[in-house]
C-alpha positions as CSV (number, residue, x, y, z in Angstrom):
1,X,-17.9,51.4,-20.6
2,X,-15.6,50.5,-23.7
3,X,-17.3,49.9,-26.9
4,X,-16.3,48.5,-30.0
5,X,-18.6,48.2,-33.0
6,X,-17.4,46.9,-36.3
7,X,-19.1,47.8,-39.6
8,X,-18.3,47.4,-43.5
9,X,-19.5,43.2,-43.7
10,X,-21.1,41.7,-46.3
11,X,-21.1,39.2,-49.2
12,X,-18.6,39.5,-51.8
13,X,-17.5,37.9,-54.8
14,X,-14.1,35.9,-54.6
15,X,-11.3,38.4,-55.3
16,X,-13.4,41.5,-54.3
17,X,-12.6,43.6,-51.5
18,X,-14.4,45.0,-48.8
19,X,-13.0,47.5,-45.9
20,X,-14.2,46.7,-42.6
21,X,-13.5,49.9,-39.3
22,X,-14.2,49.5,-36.1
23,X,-15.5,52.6,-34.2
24,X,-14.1,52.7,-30.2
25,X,-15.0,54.6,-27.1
26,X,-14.5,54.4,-23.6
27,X,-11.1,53.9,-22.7
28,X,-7.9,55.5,-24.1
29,X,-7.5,54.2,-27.8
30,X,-3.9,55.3,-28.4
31,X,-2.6,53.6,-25.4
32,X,-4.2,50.2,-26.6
33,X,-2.7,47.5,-29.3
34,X,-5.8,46.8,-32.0
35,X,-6.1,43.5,-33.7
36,X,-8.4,42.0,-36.0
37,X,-9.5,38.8,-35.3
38,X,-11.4,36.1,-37.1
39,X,-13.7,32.6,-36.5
40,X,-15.4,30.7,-39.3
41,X,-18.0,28.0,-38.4
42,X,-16.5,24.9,-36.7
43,X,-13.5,26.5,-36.4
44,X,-11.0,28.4,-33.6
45,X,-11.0,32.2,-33.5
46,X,-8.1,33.1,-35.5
47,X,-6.1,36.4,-35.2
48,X,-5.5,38.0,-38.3
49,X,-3.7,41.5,-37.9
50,X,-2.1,43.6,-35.4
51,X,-1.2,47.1,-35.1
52,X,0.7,48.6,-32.2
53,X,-0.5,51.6,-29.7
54,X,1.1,54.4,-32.0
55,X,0.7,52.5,-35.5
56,X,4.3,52.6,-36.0
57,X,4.3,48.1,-36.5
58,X,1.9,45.9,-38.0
59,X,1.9,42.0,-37.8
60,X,-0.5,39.6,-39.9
61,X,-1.3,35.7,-40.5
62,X,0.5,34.1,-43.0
63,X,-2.7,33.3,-45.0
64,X,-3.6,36.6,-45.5
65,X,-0.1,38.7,-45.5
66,X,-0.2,40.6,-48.5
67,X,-3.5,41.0,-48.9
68,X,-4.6,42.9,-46.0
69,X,-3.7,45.8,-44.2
70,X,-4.3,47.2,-41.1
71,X,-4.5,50.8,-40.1
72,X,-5.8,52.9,-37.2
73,X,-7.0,57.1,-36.8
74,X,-5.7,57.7,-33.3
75,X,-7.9,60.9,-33.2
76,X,-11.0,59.3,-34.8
77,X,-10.0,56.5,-32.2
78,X,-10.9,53.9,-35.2
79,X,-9.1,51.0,-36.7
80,X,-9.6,49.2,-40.0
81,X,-9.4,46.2,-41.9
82,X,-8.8,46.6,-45.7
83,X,-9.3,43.1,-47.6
84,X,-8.4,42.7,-50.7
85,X,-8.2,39.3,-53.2
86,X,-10.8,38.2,-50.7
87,X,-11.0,34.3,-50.5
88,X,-13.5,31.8,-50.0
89,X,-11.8,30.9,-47.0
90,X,-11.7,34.2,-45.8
91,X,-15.4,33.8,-44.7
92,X,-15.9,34.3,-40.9
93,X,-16.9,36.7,-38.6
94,X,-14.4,39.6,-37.9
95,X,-13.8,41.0,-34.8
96,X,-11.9,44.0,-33.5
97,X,-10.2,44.1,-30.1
98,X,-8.2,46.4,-28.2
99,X,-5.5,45.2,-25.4
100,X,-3.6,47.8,-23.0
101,X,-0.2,47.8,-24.4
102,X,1.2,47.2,-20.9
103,X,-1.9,45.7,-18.7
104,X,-2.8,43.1,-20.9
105,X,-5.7,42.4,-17.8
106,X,-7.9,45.9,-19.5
107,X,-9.2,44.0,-23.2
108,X,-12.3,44.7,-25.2
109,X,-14.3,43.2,-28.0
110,X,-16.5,44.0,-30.2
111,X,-19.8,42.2,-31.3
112,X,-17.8,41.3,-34.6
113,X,-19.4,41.8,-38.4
114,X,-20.4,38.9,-40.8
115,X,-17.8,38.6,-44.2
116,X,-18.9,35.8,-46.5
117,X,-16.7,35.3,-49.8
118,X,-19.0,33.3,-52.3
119,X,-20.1,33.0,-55.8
């Protein structure tokens, strides 16, 4: 029933930007905590930002606070990911997922979108 389909991947040169949203239906956006999460070949899926259920508190990784921001449209029940001073390292896949801010049991994921950071 939920969906979540990120868009807005792509190559980019190292210290471009790229904004990535993630489009939701089928369950209750504003009662959910959003989060963009990442996983580069051979490594662990990493999570990169959080926003809370009413987008009053964000939280982000250390290796890419300052650079990124997340927001969220509660009534276009979308959340994105602006990247900026984009990194090499930054290359992974990106996914968005929603949590319950209270049942932490009712999670979604999306099919996550491709960034690469490369000359």
């Amino acid at each position: 029933q939920a969906q979540l389909v990120e868009s807005g991947g792509g190559l980019v040169q190292p210290g471009g930007s790229l904004r990535l949203s993630c489009a939701t239906s089928g369950f209750t956006f504003n009662a959910y905590t959003m989060s963009w999460y990442r996983q580069a070949p051979g490594k662990e899926r990493e999570l990169v930002a959080v926003i809370t259920s009413v987008g009053d508190s964000t939280n982000y990784a250390d290796s890419v606070k300052g650079r990124f921001t997340i927001s969220r449209d509660n009534a276009k029940n979308t959340v994105d990911l602006q990247m900026n001073s984009l990194k090499p390292e930054d290359t992974a896949v990106y996914y968005c997922h929603a949590e319950h801010w209270r049942l932490l049991r009712y999670d979604y994921w999306g099919q996550g979108t491709q960034v690469t950071v490369s000359s």
